[in-house]
Structure formats: C-alpha cells, structure tokens
C-alpha positions in Angstrom: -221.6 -8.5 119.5 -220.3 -11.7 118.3 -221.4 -10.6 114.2 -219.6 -7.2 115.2 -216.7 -9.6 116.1 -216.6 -11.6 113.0 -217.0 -8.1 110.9 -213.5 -6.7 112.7 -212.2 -10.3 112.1 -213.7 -10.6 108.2 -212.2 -6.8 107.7 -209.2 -7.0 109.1 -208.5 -10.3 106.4 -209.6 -8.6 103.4 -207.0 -5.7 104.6 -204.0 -8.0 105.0 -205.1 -10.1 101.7 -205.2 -6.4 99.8 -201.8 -5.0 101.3 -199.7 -8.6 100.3 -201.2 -8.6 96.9 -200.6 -4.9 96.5 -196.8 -5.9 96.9 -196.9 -8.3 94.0 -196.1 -5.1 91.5 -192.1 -5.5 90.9 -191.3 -3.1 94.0 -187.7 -3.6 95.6 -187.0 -1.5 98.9 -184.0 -1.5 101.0 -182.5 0.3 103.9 -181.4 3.4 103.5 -179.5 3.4 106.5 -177.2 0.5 105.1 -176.5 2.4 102.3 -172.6 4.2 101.6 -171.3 6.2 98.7 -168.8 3.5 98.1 -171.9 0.5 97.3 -174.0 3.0 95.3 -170.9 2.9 92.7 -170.0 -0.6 93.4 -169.2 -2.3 89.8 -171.1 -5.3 91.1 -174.7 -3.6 91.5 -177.1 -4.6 88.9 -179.0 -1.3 87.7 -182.3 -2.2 90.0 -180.3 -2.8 92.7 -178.3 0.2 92.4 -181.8 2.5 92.2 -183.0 0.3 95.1 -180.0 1.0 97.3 -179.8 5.0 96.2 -183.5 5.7 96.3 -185.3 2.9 98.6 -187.7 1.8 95.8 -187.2 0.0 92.7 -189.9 -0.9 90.0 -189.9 -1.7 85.5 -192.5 -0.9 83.3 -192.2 -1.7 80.0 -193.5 1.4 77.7 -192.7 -0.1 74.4 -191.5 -4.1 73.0 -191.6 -5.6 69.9 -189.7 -8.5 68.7 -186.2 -6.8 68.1 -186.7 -3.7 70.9 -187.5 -2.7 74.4 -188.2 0.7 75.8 -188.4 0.5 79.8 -188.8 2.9 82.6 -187.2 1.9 85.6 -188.1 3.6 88.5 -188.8 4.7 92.4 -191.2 6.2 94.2 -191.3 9.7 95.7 -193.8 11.1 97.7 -196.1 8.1 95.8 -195.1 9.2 92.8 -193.1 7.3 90.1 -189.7 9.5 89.4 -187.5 7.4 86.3 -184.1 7.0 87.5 -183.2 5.5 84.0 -184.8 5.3 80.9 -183.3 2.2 78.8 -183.6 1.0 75.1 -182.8 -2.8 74.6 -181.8 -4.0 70.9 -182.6 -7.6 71.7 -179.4 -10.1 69.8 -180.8 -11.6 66.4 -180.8 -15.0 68.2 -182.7 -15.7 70.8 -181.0 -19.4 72.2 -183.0 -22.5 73.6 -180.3 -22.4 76.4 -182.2 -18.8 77.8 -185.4 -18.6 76.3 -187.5 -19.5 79.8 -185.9 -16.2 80.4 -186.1 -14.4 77.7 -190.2 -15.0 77.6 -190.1 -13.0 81.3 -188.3 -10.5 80.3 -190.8 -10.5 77.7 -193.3 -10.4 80.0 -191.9 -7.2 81.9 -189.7 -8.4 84.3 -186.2 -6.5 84.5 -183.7 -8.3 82.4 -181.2 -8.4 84.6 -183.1 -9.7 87.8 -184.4 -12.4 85.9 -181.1 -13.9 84.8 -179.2 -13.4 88.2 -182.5 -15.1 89.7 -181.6 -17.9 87.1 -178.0 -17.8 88.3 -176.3 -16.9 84.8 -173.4 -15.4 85.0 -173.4 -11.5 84.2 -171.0 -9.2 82.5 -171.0 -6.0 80.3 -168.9 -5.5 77.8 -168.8 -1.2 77.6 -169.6 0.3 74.8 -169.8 3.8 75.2 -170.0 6.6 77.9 -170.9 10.3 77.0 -173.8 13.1 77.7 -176.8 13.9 75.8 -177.4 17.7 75.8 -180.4 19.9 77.0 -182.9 19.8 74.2 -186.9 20.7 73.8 -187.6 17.8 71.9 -186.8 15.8 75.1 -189.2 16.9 77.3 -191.4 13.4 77.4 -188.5 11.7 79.2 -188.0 14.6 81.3 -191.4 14.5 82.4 -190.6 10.9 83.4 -187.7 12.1 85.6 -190.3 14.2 87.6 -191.0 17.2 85.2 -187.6 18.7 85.5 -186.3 21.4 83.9 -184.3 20.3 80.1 -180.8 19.5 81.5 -177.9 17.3 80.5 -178.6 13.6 80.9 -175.7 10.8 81.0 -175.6 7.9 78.7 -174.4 4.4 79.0 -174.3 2.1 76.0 -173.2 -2.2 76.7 -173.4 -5.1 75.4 -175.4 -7.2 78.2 -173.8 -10.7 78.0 -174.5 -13.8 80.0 -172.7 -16.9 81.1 -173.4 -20.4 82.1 -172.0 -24.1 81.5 -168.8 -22.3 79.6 -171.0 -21.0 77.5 -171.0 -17.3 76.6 -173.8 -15.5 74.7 -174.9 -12.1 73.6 -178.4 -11.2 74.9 -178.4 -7.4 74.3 -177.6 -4.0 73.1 -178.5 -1.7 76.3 -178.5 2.3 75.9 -179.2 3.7 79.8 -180.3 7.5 80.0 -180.3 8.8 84.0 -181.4 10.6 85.9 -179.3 13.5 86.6 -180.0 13.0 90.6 -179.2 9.6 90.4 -175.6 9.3 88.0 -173.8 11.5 86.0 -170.9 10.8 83.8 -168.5 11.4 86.6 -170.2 8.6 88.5 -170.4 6.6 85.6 -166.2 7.1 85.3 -166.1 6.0 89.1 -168.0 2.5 88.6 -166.0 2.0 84.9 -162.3 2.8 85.3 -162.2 1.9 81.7 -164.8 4.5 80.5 -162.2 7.0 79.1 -161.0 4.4 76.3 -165.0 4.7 75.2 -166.0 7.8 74.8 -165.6 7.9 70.9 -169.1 8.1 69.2 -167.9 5.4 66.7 -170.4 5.5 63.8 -172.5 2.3 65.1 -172.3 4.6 68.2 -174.1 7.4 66.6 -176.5 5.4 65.1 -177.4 3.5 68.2 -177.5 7.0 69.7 -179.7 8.7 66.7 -182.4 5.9 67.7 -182.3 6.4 71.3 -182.8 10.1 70.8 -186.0 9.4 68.6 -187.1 7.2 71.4 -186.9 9.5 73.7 -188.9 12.3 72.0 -191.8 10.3 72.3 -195.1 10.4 74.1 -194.9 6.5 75.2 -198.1 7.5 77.9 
C-alpha cells in the first residue's frame, strides 16, 4: 500500500513538473471577461497584448530571420489550434547599437520584439508609415492557411517605423509591415487606434517597394 502511495505521490510530480514546463512556450492569456471594445483599440496596447486581450492567447514563432529580416507569426489558440492574428515582416535598422544589443540577441532568439524591450523598460513609439488593404489574391493562400484556412479575402496592412527610447536617447530599431487577420483588425479599426492614419495612406514609392516584398513574403510556403 505504501509503494502504491509513493506511485500516486511520484505521478502526481512528474504531472505538475510536465504542466509548468509545458507553459514555458511564449503563451500570454488573459481574461476575457475584463476585456471592452474601447481597450482592444487602445493606442497603448503593444500588438501581443492586443491579440492576448482580443483572443485569450498570445504566442511568436519566427518562420524566417536572417541578418537584415524577420518573418513572424503571431498567434492564439483556437480549439488547440494555432490561428495567425498577424503575420509581420521586420527590416531590421542597418545599425544594430551596443546601447540594445542584449535585446536585440532575444529578439534574435524568437522572443516578440516588443515584449522584450518593454520588459527592458525602453521607451516605445511608432512613427506610422502607412495604412491600406491588400486585395484577395490566389498567390496568397500560404498566409491564409495561417489565418485558419480561410477563404482569399481582403487583409489590412500596417507599415511603422518601431522606435525606442531611453537615457534621451532615441534610436531606430525597425521597419515593421503587419498583415491581420480579418477577425481580429481591419482598416477601420486600424483608423480607430491612429487618428492620424488618413494623412498615410499614400503608397509612396518606398511604400510600394516595402509592400512588393511583403507580398513575395507572403506567397510563400514558410512550413
């Protein structure tokens, strides 16, 4: 009886030790009850925490990184399965400073870019770029596999400059295009959150070429 005992005790251990280390992955949930129209479109949210509040679940993968680019999927979990909320190309600056490379080696890593600066309390601000739609099309159909297999539709588009701030200091980290979701925000949302998104809407021709390789990006098997 008392080896049956220790068995219960021995299994109950390995259970808790599997559960807390299953909760390592980069998984962020919240309570949907807290959750308002008004603080999904809150200015304020960080992307993750915006997906987090909307959808109860937040996680990153990185699908693609080299030294000068980053294609991330950053998504929640439906029924168990991974549903991308926003599919996001990083042109990293030419210059990676001293002052955030600590960083800069865990977003590296995989960790969501801007988790791990507001973790490292840098001060955070987007400077927009442009806001627009990217029309139903075929040759999309990898990323709208991504998005749960849904049917070609129109997707909203995001483009910033992702800048950080500390000790006075000001710096350019990134170039960020964000493609979502059409569940999670459309244009009109986008609009809502930016009250300065009419006066970018121009596809300036850096525009269009940051667009032309976000496109090509997208068309891609990156499974």
């Amino acid at each position: 009886m008392k080896n049956q005992r220790n068995a219960l005790v021995l299994f109950l251990c390995i259970g808790l030790i599997f559960s807390f280390s299953s909760c390592k992955k980069e998984v962020h949930q919240l309570e949907q009850s807290s959750i308002t129209h008004d603080s999904i479109l809150s200015p304020k949210l960080l992307n993750s925490e915006r997906i987090a509040l909307k959808f109860g679940t937040y996680a990153v993968k990185v699908l693609k990184q080299d030294s000068t680019t980053r294609v991330s999927n950053l998504y929640s979990f439906h029924d168990k399965n991974k549903i991308t909320r926003t599919f996001a190309v990083v042109a990293y600056a030419t210059t990676i400073d001293s002052m955030f490379l600590k960083e800069h080696q865990k977003i590296l890593e995989g960790q969501s870019i801007g988790r791990v600066f507001k973790k490292a309390q840098w001060g955070i601000k987007k400077k927009n770029l442009y806001f627009g739609e990217i029309a139903p099309s075929k040759d999309y159909e990898q990323v709208y596999k991504l998005m749960g297999d849904i049917t070609p539709t129109t997707l909203a588009v995001y483009t910033y400059d992702f800048l950080i701030e500390k000790d006075n200091k000001s710096y350019n980290y990134a170039t960020i295009t964000e493609i979502y979701h059409p569940e999670y925000l459309k244009l009109s949302d986008l609009k809502k959150i930016n009250p300065d998104a009419e006066r970018h809407l121009e596809k300036t021709d850096t525009i269009l070429d940051l667009l032309k390789h976000v496109e090509n990006e997208m068309k891609i098997n990156h499974y």
